[in-house]
MARBA-3410 file (N, C-alpha, C, O; in Angstrom, 1 decimal):
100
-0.6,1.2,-47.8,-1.0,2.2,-46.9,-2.0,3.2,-47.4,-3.1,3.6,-46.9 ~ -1.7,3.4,-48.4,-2.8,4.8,-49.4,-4.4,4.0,-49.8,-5.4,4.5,-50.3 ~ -4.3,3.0,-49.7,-5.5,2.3,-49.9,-6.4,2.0,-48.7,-7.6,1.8,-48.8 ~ -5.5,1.9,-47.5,-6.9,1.9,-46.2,-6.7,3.4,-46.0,-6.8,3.6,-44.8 ~ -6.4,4.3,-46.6,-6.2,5.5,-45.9,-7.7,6.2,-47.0,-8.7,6.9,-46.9
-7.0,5.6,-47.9,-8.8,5.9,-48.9,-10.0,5.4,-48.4,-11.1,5.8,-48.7 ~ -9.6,4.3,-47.4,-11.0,3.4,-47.0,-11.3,4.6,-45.7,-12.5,5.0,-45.8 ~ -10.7,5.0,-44.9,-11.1,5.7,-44.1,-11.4,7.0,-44.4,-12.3,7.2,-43.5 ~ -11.3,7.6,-44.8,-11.6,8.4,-46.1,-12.7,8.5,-46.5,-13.3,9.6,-46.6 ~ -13.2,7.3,-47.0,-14.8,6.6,-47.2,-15.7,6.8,-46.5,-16.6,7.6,-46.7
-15.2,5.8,-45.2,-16.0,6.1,-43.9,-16.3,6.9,-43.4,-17.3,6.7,-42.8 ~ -15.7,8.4,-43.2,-15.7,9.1,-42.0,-15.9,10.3,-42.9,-16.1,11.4,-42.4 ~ -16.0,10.3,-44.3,-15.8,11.8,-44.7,-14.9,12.7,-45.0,-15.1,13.9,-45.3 ~ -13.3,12.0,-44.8,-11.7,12.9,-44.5,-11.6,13.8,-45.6,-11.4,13.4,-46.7 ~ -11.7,15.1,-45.3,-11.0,15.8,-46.4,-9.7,15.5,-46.6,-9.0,16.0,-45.7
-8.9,15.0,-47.4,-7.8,14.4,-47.7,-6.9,15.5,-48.6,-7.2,15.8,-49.8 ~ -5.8,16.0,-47.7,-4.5,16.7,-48.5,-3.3,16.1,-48.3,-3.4,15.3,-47.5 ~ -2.5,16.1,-48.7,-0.9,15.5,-48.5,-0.6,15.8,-47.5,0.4,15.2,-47.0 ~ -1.1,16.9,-46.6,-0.6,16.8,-45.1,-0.9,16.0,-44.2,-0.2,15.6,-43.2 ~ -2.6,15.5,-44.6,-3.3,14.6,-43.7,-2.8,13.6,-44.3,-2.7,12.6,-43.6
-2.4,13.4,-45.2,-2.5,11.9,-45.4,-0.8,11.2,-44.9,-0.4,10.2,-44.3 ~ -0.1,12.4,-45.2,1.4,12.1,-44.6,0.9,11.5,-42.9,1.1,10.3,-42.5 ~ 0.2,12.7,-42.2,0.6,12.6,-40.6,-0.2,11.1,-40.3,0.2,10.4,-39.4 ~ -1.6,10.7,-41.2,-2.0,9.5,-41.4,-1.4,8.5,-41.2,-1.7,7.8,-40.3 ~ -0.5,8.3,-41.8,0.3,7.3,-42.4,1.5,7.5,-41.2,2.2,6.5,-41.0
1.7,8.1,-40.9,2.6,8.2,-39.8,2.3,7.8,-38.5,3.3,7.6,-37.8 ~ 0.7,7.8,-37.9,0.6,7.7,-36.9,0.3,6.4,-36.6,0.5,5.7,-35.7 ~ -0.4,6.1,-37.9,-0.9,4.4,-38.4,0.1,3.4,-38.7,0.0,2.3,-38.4 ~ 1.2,3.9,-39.5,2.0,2.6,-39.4,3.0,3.1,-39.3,3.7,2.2,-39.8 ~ 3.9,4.0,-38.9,5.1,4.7,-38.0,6.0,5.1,-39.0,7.2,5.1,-38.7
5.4,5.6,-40.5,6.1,5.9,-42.0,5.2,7.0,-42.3,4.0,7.1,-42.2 ~ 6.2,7.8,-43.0,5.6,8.7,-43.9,4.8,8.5,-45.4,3.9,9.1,-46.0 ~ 5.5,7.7,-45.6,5.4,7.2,-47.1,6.2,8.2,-47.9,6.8,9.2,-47.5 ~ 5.8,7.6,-49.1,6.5,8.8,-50.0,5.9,9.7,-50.4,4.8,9.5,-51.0 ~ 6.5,11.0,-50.3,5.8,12.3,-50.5,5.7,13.0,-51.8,5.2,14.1,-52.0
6.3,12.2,-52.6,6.1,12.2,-54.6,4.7,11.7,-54.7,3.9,12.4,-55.3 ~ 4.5,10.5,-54.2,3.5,9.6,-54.4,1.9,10.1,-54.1,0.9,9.9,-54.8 ~ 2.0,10.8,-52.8,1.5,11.5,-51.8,0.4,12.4,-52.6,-0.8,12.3,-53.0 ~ 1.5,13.6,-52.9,1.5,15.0,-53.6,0.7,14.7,-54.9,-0.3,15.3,-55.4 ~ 1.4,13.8,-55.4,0.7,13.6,-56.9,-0.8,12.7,-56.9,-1.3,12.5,-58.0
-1.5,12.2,-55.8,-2.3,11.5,-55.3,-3.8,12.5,-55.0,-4.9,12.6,-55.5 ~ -3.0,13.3,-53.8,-3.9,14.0,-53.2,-3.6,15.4,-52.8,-4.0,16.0,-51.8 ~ -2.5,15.9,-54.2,-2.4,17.0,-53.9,-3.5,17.5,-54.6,-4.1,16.6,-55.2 ~ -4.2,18.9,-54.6,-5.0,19.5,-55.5,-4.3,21.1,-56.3,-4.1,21.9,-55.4 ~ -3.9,21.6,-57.5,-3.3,22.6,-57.5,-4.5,23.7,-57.3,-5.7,23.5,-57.3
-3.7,24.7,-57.2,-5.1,25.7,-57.0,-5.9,25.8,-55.5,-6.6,26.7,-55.1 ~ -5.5,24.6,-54.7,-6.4,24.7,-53.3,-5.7,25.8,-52.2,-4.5,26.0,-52.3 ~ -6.3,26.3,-51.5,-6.2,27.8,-51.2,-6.3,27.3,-49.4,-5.4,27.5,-48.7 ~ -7.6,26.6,-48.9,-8.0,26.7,-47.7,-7.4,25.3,-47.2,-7.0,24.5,-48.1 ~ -7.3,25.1,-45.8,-6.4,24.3,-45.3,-8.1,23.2,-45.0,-9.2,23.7,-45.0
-7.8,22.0,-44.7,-8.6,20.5,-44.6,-9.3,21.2,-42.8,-8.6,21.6,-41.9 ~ -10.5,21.2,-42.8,-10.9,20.8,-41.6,-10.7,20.4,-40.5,-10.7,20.8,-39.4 ~ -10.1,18.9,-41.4,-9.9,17.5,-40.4,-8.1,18.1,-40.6,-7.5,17.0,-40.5 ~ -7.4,18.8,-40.7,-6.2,18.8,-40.1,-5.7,19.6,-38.9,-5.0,20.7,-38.9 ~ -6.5,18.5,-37.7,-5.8,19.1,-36.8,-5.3,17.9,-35.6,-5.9,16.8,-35.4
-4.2,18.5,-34.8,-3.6,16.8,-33.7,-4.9,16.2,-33.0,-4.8,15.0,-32.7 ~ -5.9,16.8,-32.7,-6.8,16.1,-32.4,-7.6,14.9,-32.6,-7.8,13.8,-32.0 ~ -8.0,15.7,-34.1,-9.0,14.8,-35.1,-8.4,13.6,-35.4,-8.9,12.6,-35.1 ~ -7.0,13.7,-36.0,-6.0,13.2,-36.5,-5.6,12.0,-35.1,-5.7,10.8,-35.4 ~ -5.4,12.2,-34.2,-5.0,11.4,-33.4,-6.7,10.5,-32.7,-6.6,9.5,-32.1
-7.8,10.9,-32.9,-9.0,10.2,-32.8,-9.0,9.4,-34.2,-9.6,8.4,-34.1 ~ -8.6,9.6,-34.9,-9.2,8.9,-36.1,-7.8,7.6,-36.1,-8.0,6.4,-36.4 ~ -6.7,8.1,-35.6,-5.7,6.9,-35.7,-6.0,6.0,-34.4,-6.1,4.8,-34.6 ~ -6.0,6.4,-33.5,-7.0,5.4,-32.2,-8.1,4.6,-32.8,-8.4,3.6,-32.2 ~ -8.7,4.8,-33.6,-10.4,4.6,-34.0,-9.8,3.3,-35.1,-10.2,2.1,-35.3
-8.9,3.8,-35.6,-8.0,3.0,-36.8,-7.2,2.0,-36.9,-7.0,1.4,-37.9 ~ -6.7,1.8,-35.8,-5.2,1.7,-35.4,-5.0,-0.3,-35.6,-4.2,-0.8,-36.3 ~ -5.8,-0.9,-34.8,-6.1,-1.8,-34.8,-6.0,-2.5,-36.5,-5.3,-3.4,-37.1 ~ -6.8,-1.7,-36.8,-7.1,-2.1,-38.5,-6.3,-2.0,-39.5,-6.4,-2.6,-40.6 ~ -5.1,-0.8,-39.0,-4.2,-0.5,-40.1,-2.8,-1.7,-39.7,-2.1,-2.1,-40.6
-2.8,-1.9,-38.7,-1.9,-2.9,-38.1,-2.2,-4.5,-38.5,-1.2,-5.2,-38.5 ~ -3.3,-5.0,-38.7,-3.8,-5.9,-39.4,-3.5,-5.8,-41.0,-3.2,-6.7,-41.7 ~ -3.5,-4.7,-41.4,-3.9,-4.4,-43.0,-2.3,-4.6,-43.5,-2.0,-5.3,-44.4 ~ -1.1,-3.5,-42.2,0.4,-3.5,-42.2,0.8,-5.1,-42.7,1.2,-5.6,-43.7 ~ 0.1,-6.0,-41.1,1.0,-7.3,-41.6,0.8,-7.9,-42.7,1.5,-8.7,-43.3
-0.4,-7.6,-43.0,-1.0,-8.9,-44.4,0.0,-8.4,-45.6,0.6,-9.1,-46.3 ~ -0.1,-6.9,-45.6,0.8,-6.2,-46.9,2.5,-6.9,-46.7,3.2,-7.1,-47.6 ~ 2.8,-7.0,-45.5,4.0,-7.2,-45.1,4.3,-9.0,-45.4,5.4,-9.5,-45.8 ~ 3.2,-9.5,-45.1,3.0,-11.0,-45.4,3.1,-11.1,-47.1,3.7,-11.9,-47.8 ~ 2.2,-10.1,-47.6,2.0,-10.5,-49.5,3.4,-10.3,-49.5,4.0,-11.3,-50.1
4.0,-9.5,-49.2,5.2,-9.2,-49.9,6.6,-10.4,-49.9,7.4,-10.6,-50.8 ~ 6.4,-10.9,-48.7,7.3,-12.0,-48.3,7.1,-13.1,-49.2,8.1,-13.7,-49.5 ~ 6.0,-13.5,-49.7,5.6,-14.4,-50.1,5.8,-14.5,-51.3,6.4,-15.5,-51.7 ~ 5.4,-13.2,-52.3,6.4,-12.5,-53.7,7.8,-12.7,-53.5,8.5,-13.4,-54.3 ~ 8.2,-12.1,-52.4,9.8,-12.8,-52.4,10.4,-14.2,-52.6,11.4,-14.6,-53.4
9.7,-14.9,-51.7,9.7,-16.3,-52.0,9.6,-17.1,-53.2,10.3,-18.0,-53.6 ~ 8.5,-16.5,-53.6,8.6,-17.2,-54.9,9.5,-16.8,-56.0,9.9,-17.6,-56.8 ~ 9.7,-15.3,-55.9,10.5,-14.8,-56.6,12.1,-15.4,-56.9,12.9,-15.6,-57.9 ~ 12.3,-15.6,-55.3,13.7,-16.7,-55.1,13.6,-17.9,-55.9,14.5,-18.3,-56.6 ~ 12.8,-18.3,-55.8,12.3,-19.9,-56.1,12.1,-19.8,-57.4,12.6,-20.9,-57.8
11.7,-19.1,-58.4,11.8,-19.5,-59.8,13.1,-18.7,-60.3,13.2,-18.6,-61.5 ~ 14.4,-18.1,-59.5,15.2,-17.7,-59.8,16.5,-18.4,-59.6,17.6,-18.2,-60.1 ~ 16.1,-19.9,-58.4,16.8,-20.9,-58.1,16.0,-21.8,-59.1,16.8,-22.7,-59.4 ~ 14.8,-21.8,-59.8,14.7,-23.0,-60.6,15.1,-22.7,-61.9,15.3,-23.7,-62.5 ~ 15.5,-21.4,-62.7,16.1,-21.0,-63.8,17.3,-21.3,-63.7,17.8,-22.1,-64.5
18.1,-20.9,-62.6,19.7,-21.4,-62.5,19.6,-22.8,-62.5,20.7,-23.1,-63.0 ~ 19.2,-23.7,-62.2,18.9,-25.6,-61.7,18.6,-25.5,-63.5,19.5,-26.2,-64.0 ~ 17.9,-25.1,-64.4,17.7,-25.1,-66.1,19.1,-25.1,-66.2,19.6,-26.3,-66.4 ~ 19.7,-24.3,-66.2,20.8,-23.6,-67.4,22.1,-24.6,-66.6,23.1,-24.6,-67.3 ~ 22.2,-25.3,-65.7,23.4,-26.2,-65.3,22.7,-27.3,-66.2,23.2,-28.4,-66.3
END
C-alpha cells in the first residue's frame, strides 16, 4: 500500500503526513494500515503546519483519479502473497515427506 501511495506522491506532488497517508490508504483499499509504520515513515518531528493536500476534497479527487490503479496493485499484492503461501506449504509438506 505505502509504495503506490509513494507513487502518487510522485506524480501529483502530495505533501505527505501520516494523516494523508492513513485517509489514503483508507479510501484506496478500505484499511488504514498501520499507524507505527505510517508515523515512523512520514511522520516529520518538528512539523508545525498542516499538508495543503489534507482536505475531503483533494483527498477524495485523488482516490477517484487512483482507484482503479490501487485495486489492480491490491490484487497483485494479494496474489504475491498467496503464492508465498503456497509454496511456503509446499516445502513444509516436502520437509515432513524427508523426515518419515
Amino acid at each position: 500500500m505505502l509504495s503506490f501511495i509513494f507513487q502518487i506522491a510522485d506524480d501529483i506532488d502530495l505533501d505527505l503526513t501520516p494523516l494523508i497517508v492513513k485517509r489514503l490508504c483508507m479510501r484506496l483499499f478500505g484499511r488504514s494500515g498501520s499507524q507505527d509504520i505510517i508515523v515512523s515513515i512520514f511522520g516529520q518531528k518538528g512539523r508545525q503546519h498542516r499538508s495543503r493536500d489534507n482536505t475531503p476534497a483533494i483527498l477524495d479527487e485523488i482516490a477517484a483519479r487512483y482507484r482503479l490503479a490501487a485495486h489492480s496493485c491490491q490484487a497483485s499484492t494479494l496474489s504475491d502473497i498467496e503464492s508465498v503461501k503456497k509454496n511456503y506449504q509446499a516445502g513444509i509438506r516436502s520437509a515432513r515427506n524427508r523426515e518419515k
